[in-house]
N, C-alpha and C positions, 0 to 999 in steps of 0.2 A: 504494500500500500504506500502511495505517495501521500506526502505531508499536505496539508491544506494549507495556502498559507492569504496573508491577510494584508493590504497595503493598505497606512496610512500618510496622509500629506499633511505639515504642520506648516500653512503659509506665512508663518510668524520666520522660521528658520530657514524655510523654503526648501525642507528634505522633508524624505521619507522614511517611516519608522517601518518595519515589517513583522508579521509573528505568524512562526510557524508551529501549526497544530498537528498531534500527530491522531489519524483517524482510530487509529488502535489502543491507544489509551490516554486519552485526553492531554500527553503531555504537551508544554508548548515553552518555546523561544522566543525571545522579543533580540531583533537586530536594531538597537537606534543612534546613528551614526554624531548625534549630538551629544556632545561630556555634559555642557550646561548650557542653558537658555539666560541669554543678556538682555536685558530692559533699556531699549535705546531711545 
């Protein structure tokens, strides 16, 4: 089984965060290429 996986867009950083679900037993990954978000 292939992972499920899930995009989100954060237009404040203007990336994308990702999270992969696995269908076989709900585990999941979050990929989010931001360390920390600035208040500009």
């Amino acid at each position: 089984m292939h992972p499920h996986s899930i995009q989100l867009f954060d237009p404040q950083s203007f990336s994308y965060t990702y999270m992969l679900v696995s269908p076989a037993d709900g585990a999941a990954v979050i990929i989010d290429p931001v360390f920390k978000q600035l208040d500009i």
